[in-house]
C-alpha positions, 0 to 999 in steps of 0.5 A, a space after each residue: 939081592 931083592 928081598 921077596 917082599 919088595 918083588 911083591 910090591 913092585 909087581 903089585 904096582 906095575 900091574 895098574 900101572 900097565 891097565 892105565 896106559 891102556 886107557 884112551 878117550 875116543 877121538 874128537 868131532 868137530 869143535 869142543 868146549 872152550 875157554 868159557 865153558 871151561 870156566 863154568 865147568 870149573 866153578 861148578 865141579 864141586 856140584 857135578 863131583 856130588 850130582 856123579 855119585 847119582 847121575 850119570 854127570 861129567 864134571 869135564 868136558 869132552 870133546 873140548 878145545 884143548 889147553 884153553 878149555 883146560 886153562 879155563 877149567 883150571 881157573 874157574 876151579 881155582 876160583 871156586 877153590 879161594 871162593 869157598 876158603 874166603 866164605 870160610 874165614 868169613 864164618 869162622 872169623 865171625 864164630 871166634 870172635 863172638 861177632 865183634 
């Protein structure tokens, strides 16, 4: 027997889980953002994730091309990803070991 707790929790997820299914973006027009779009967007994600909490930006595009947009969003934010921890080692190499 299902404990009343456990009844609870499901029905407490499947609720959300319903609305996002709802959800759809509206239909494409004409040629959208493509593979080297999707490169700059993805290196410069971090700036618009920071610029969204006060403008109204979108750090993904659309409408855009599809799987080469996305693989090039992907690649560009992996880029910024290796950039940003090779910036840090840098620096917290340097802050250990004195500068030596």
């Amino acid at each position: 027997m299902i404990s009343l707790q456990r009844l609870g929790r499901a029905l407490g997820l499947a609720g959300p889980a319903f609305l996002a299914a709802c959800a759809g973006q509206p239909e494409s027009r004409g040629e959208g953002a493509g593979f080297l779009a999707g490169i700059f967007h993805g290196l410069t994600a971090w700036i618009a994730l920071l610029a969204s909490i006060f403008m109204p930006v979108r750090p993904y595009a659309f409408p855009n091309a599809g799987f080469w947009y996305d693989a090039g969003f992907i690649t560009g934010f992996s880029a910024s990803i290796v950039f940003l921890v090779v910036i840090s080692i840098a620096r917290i190499g340097g802050f250990i070991t004195g500068g030596h």
